[in-house]
C-alpha positions in Angstrom: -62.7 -121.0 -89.7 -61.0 -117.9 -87.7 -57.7 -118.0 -86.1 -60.6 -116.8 -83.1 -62.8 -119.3 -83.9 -59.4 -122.4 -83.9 -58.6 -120.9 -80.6 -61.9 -121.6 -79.2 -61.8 -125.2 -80.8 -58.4 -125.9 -78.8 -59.7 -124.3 -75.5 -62.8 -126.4 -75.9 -60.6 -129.5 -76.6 -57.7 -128.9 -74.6 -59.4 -126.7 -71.4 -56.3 -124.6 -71.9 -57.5 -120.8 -71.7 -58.6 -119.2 -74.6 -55.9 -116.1 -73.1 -53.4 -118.3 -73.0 -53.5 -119.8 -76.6 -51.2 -117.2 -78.7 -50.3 -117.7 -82.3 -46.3 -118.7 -81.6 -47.0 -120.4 -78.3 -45.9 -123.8 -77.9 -48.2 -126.9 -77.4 -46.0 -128.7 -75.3 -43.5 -125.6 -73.6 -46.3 -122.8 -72.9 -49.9 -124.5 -72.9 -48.4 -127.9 -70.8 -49.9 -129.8 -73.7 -48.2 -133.3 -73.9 -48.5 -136.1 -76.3 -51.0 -137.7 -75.5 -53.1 -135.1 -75.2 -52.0 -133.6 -78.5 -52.9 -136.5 -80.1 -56.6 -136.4 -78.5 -56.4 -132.5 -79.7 -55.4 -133.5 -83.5 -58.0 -136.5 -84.0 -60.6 -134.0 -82.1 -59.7 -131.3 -84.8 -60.2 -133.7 -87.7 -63.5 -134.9 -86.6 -64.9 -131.3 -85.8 -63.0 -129.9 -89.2 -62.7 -131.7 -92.4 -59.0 -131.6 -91.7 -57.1 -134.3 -92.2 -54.5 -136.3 -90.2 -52.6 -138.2 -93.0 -51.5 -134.5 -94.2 -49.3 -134.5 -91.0 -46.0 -135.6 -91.3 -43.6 -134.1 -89.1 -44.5 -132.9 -85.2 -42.6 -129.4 -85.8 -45.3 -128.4 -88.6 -48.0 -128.1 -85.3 -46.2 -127.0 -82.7 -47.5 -123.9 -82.1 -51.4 -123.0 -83.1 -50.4 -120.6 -85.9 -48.0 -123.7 -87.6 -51.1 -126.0 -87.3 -53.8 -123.7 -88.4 -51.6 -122.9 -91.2 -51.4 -125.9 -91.8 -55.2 -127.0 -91.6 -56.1 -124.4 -94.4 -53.6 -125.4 -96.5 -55.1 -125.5 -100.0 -58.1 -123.5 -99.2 
């Protein structure tokens, strides 16, 4: 999958604007994504991707899109 392509996937998931989803932005300071809603957007991810959630350990490795996408192809 794209970095394009993840973006869409977290617009789609999160209704944040494509525009607004840069690599460095922050989940929770720039796209107002909270918690809860970041939790919907990581099981979401793993049931679209074959990403998965026991790989996540710490919050700061997905805070921004570029940490978790890194993070999803990790391996690949």
């Amino acid at each position: 999958m794209s970095f394009t392509q993840f973006q869409l996937l977290i617009e789609k998931i999160s209704h944040v604007p494509v525009a607004r989803i840069s690599p460095d932005a922050s989940f929770r300071d720039d796209l107002g994504i909270d918690s809860l809603q970041m939790v919907n957007l990581l099981v979401e991810l793993a049931e679209q991707t074959d990403f998965q959630l026991e790989t996540l350990s710490d919050s700061s490795e997905f805070s921004t899109p570029a940490r978790l996408y890194a993070l999803m192809n990790k391996g690949d």
